[in-house]
C-alpha positions in Angstrom: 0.0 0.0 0.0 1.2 3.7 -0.5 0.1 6.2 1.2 -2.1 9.0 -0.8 -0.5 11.9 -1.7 -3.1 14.5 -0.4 -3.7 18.2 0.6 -4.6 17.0 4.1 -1.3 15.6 4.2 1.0 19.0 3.7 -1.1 20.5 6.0 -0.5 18.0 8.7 4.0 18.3 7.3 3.8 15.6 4.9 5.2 17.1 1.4 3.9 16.2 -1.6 6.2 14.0 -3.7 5.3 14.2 -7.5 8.0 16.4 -7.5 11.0 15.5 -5.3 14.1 17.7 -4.9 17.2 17.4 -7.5 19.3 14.5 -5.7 16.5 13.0 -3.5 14.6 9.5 -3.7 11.1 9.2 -2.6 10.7 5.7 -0.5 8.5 4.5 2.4 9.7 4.0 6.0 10.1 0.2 6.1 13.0 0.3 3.9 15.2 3.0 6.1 14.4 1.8 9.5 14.1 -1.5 11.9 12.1 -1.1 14.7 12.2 -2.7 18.2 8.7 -3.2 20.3 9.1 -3.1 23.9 8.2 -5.5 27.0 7.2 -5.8 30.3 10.6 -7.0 32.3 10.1 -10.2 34.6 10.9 -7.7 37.5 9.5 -4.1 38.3 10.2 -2.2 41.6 9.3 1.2 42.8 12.5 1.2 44.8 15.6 0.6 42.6 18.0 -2.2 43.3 22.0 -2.6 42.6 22.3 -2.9 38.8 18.0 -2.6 38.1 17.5 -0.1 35.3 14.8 3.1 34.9 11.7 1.7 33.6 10.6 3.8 30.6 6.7 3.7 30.2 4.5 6.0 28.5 4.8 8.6 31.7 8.8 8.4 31.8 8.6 9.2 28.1 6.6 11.9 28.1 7.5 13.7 31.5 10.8 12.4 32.3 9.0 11.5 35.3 10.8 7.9 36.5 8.7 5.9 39.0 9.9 2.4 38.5 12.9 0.2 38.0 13.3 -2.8 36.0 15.3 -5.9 35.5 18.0 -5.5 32.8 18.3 -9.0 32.2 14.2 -9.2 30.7 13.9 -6.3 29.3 14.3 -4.4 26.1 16.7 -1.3 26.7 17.9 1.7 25.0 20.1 4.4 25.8 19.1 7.9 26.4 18.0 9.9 23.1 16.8 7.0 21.4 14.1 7.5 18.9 10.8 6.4 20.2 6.8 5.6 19.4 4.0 5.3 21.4 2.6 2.3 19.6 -0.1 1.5 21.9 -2.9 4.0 23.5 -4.3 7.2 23.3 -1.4 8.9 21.9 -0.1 6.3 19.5 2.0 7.8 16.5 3.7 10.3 18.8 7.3 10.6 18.8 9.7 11.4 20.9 13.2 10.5 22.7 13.9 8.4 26.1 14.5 10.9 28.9 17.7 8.3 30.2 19.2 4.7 29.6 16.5 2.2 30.9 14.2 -0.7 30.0 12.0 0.1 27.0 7.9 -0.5 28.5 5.5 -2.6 26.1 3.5 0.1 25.0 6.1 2.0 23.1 8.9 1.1 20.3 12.2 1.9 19.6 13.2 3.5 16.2 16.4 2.5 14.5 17.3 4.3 11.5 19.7 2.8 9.2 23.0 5.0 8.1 20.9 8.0 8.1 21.2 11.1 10.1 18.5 9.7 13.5 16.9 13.4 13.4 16.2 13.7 9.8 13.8 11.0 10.0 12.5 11.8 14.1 11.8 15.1 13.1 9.9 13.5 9.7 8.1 11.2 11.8 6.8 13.9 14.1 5.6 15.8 11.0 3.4 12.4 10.4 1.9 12.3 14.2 -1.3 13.5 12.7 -1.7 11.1 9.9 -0.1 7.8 12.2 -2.7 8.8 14.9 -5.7 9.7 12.5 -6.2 5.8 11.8 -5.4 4.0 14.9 -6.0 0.0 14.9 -7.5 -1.8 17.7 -11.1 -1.3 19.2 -10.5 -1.4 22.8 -6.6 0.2 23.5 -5.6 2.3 19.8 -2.3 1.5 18.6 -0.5 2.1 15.3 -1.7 0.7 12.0 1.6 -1.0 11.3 0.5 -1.2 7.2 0.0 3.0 7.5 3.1 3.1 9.5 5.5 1.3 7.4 4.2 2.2 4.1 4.6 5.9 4.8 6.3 7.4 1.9 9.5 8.9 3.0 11.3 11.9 1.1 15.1 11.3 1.1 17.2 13.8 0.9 21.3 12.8 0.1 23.2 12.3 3.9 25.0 15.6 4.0 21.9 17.9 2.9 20.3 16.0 6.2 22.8 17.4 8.0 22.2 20.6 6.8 18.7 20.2 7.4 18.5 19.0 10.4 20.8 21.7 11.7 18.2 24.6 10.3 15.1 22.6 11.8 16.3 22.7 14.9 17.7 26.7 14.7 14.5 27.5 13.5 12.2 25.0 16.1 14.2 26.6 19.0 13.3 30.3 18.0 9.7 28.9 18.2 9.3 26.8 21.5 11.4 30.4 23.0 8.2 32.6 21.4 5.8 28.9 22.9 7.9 29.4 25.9 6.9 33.1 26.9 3.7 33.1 25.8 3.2 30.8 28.5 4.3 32.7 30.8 2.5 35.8 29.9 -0.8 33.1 30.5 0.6 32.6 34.2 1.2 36.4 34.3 -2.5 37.3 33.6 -3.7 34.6 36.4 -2.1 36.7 38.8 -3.2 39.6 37.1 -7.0 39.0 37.5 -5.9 37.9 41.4 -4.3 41.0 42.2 -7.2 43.0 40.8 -9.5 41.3 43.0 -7.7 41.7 45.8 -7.0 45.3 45.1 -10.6 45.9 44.6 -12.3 44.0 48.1 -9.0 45.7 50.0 -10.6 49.2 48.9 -7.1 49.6 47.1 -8.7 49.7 43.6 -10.7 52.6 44.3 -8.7 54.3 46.6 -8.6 57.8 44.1 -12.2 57.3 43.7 -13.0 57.8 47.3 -11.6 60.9 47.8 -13.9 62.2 44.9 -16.9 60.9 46.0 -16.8 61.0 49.8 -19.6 58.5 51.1 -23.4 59.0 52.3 -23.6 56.3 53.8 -21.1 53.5 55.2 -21.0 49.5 54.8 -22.5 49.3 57.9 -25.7 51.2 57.3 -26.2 49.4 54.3 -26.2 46.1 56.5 -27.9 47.5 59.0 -30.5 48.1 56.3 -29.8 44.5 54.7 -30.5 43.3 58.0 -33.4 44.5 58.7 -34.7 43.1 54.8 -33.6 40.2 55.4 -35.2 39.7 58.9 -38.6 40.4 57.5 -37.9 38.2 54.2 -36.8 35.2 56.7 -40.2 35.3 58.5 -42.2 35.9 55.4 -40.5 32.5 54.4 -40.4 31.2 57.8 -36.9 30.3 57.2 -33.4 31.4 59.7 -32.0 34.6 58.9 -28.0 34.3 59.5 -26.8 36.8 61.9 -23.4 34.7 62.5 -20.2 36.6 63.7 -17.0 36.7 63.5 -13.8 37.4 65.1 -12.9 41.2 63.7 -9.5 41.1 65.3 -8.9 37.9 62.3 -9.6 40.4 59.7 -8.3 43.0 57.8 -8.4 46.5 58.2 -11.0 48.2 55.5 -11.3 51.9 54.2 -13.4 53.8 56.6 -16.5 53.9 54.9 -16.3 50.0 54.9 -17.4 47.3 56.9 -17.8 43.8 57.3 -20.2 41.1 56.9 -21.0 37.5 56.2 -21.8 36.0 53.2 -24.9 34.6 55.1 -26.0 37.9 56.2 -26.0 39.7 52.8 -27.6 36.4 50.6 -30.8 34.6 50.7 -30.5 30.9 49.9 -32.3 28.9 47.4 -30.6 25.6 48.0 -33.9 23.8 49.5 -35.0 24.2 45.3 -32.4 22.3 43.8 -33.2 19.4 41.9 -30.3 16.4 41.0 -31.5 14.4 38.1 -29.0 11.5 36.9 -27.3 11.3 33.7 -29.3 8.7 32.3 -32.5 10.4 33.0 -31.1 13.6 31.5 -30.5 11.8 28.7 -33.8 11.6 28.3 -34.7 15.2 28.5 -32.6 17.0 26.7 -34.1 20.3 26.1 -33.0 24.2 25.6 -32.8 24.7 29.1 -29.1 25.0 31.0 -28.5 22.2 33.7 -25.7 23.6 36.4 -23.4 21.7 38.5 -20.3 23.0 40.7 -18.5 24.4 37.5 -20.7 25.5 35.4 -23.3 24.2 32.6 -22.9 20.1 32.3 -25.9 19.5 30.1 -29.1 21.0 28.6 -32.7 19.7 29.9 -36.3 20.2 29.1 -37.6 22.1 32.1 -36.2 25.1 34.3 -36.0 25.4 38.2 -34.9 29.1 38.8 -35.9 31.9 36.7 -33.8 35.6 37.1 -30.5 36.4 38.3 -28.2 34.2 40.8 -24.8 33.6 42.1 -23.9 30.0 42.0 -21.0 28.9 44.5 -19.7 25.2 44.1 -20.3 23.2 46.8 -18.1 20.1 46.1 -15.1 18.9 44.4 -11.1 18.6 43.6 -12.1 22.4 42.1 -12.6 24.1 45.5 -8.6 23.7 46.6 -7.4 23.8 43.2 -8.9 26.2 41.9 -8.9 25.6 37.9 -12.0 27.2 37.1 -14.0 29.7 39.2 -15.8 28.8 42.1 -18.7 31.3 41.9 -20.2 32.2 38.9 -23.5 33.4 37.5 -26.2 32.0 36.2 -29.6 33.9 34.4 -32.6 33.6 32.3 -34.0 30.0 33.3 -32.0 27.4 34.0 -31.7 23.9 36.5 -29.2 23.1 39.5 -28.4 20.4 41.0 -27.1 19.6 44.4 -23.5 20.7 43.8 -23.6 24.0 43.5 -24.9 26.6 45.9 -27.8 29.2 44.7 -28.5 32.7 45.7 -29.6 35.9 45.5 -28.1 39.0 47.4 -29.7 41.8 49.4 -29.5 45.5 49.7 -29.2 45.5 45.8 -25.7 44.3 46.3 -24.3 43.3 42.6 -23.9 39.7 42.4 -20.5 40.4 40.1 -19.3 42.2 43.6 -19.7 39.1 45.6 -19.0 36.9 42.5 -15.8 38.6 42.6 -14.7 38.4 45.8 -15.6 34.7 46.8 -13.0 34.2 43.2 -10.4 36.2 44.7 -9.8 34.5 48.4 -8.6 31.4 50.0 -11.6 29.0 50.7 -9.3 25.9 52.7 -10.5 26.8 55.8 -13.9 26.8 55.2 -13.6 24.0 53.3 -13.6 20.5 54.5 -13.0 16.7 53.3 -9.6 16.2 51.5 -10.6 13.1 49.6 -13.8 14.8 48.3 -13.5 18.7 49.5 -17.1 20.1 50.6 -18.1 23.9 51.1 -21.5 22.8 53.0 -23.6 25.8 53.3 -22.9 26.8 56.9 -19.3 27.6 56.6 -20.1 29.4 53.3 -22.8 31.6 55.2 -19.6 32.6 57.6 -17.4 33.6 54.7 -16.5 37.5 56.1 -17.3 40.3 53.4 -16.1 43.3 53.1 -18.9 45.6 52.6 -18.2 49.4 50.8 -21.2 51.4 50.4 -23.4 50.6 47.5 -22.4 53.3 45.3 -18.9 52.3 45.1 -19.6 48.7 44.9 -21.0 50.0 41.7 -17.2 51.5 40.7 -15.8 48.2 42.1 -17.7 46.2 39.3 -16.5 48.8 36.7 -13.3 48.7 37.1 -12.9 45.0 37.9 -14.7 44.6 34.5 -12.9 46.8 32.5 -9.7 45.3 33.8 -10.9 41.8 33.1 -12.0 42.4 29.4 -8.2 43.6 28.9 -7.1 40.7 29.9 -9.3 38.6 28.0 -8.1 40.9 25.3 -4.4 40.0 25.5 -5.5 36.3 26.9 -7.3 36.0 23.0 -4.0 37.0 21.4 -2.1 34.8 23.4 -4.2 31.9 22.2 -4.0 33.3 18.8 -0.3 33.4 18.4 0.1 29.8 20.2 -2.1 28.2 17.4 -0.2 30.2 15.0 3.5 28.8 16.6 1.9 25.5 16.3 1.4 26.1 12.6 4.9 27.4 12.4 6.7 24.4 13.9 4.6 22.1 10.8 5.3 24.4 8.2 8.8 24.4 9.2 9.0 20.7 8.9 6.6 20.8 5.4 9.1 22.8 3.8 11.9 20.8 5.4 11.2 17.6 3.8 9.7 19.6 0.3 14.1 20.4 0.0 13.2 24.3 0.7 14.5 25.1 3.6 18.2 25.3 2.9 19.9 25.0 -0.5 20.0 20.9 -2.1 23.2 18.8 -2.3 22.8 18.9 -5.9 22.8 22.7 -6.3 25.8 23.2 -3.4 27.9 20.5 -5.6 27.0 22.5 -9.3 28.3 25.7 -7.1 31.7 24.0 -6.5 31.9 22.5 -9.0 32.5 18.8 -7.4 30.2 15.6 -6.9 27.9 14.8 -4.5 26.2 11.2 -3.2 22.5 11.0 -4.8 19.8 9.7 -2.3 19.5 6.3 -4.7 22.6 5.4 -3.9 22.6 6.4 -0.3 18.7 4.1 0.0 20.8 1.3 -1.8 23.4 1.2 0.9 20.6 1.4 3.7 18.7 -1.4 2.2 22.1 -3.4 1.9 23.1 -2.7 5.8 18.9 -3.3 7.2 19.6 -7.1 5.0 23.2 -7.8 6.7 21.6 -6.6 10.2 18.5 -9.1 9.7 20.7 -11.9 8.5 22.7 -11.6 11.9 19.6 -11.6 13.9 18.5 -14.6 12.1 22.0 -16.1 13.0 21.9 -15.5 16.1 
């Protein structure tokens, strides 16, 4: 079989070979290359013993990350920088190189190139990860199609323009991963970006210029004096608890003096006696136009609504709360359905829910939080969350700002993105034009220029097919 010579192909690095390069030879990878499938050794420790070996598995050879040691005498080793394939799994057809000397695990392979330069044809096969994993084989674990695999159709360049090429690959690929490199860090930059805003804005820091041009009316603790007494009426007219809880004022910090402090249970009323769990399988069932909310955000769509209006959802479980990978509070309007994971209210006083929305985002929750295995924030602790409460007005200027921060940084976050998926496109077209001889001058053109001879690609693929036949013959032997 030979592999189609498509559009889709250059796009994913493989060049188009009608045409190949003065001095080149188009063949496929079974004729360049052995290869060498890995095992499980007899004996595999966590703790390493005199003369056991690093244990390369698909973790070690993607992180680096040893965790086990193996018996030299069963296994199949390699030394460190040894081409290698994930041939069984998720990510089969990716390519890379062992982090150190060890035993080889079963799920990946070891690629020997035969009297070629070993980059030209790693960095080939990287340029082919998307057509080796497009196609995996196997219906429970994917692994590599070996036909695909070994029938790809290889451009061969002459040895000393691989040289040449390799050399300019890798000049070029390390300009890009420095550009991959700190637009990473400008991601990690904006994190703390958004933090420090939100701290800045519930210290009274953000609007610190703002106050002393609009001195206050009123103060954060006539507003929940005024909240209080709301909510006091509200809890009988529902006959349920209003939450006047306390807290130790000497544990918090100082606040402008126009500020004050409250608990999150004193400035919300709660709706969680509303929510509604329904199961996967029965939302399957009823799928509908309608949002379906659980501690992170929308999970599915449903056929009826709960809550109809504006609310603050808070997560009330999950790995989320401590690490913190996606908001914790967040809100949720029009008509929608919650289930039992996330908290649901409503504020008082006209408070903005962004203001609280923002705040609950911007602190530590691990001591109101408890469980380790499965972290809960059960509804009491969150009602004794301390608030720091400005008067309304600039609670209003609070939101503005915090928003008009925020969209900046989604802004820059967007072009960040943008120019990642274009460095990804880079590094392929890179390789594309590598492998299509454009990226530094051919041996054929170098050798017209000084007038001497050069080794044509034929003549280097006969030699490789001669050496692959004396090195299978010898294994035979043996």
């Amino acid at each position: 079989m030979k592999i189609a010579k498509t559009d889709q192909f250059v796009e994913e690095g493989i060049p188009a070979l009608d045409n190949p390069p003065e001095g080149w030879e188009s063949t496929t990878l079974k004729t360049i290359i052995s290869l060498r499938k890995g095992k499980k050794p007899r004996k595999l420790e966590e703790i390493p013993w005199p003369g056991a070996v690093p244990y390369i598995n698909i973790e070690a050879f993607e992180t680096g990350n040893i965790r086990r040691y193996a018996d030299p005498a069963s296994s199949a080793l390699v030394d460190a920088g040894h081409i290698l394939v994930v041939w069984d799994g998720a990510r089969c057809g990716h390519i890379g190189k062992a982090p150190t000397r060890g035993a080889l695990g079963s799920t990946l392979a070891a690629i020997e190139p035969a009297l070629i330069h070993p980059d030209f044809i790693f960095r080939f096969l990287q340029s082919c990860y998307g057509i080796i994993n497009s196609n995996p084989r196997g219906i429970g674990i994917p692994h590599v199609e070996p036909e695909l695999f070994w029938n790809l159709e290889v451009p061969l360049s002459p040895l000393a323009e691989q040289k040449r090429i390799v050399t300019k690959v890798e000049e070029l690929l390390a300009q890009v991963n420095a550009v991959r490199e700190r637009l990473t860090r400008v991601s990690s930059i904006l994190k703390r970006f958004r933090q420090s805003v939100l701290a800045a804005a519930c210290s009274g820091r953000l609007t610190l210029d703002w106050r002393k041009q609009n001195p206050a009316k009123e103060t954060g603790q006539d507003l929940l004096n005024s909240i209080l007494n709301e909510s006091n009426r509200d809890s009988r007219k529902r006959n349920t608890r209003n939450h006047n809880s306390k807290f130790n004022e000497n544990e918090v910090p100082d606040l402008p003096d126009s500020w004050g402090w409250a608990t999150l249970g004193q400035i919300t009323k709660n709706f969680d006696g509303q929510r509604v769990p329904i199961k996967a399988d029965d939302r399957a069932k009823r799928i509908g136009q309608y949002p379906y909310y659980g501690a992170s955000g929308v999970i599915d769509a449903i056929d009826d609504y709960l809550f109809d209006g504006e609310f603050l959802l808070i997560a009330e479980d999950g790995a989320n709360l401590l690490s913190r990978s996606t908001p914790i509070a967040f809100r949720a309007s029009g008509r929608f359905w919650v289930n039992n994971h996330a908290h649901i209210v409503q504020t008082y006083g006209g408070i903005p829910l962004q203001y609280v929305e923002g705040y609950l985002n911007g602190i530590d929750l691990q001591y109101y939080v408890t469980g380790s295995a499965q972290p809960k924030l059960t509804q009491e602790a969150m009602n004794l969350i301390p608030m720091p409460l400005p008067p309304l007005t600039e609670q209003h200027e609070i939101v503005r700002r915090v928003e008009a921060l925020f969209k900046l940084a989604d802004t820059i976050e967007k072009r960040v993105k943008a120019a990642m998926a274009r460095a990804e496109k880079l590094t392929q077209a890179i390789l594309a034009k590598a492998f299509r001889g454009e990226l530094v001058p051919t041996e054929a053109e170098l050798a017209r220029r000084e007038g001497r001879e050069y080794e044509f690609a034929s003549v280097l693929l006969a030699r490789i097919k001669a050496e692959l036949k004396r090195t299978e013959t010898s294994k035979k032997r043996k």
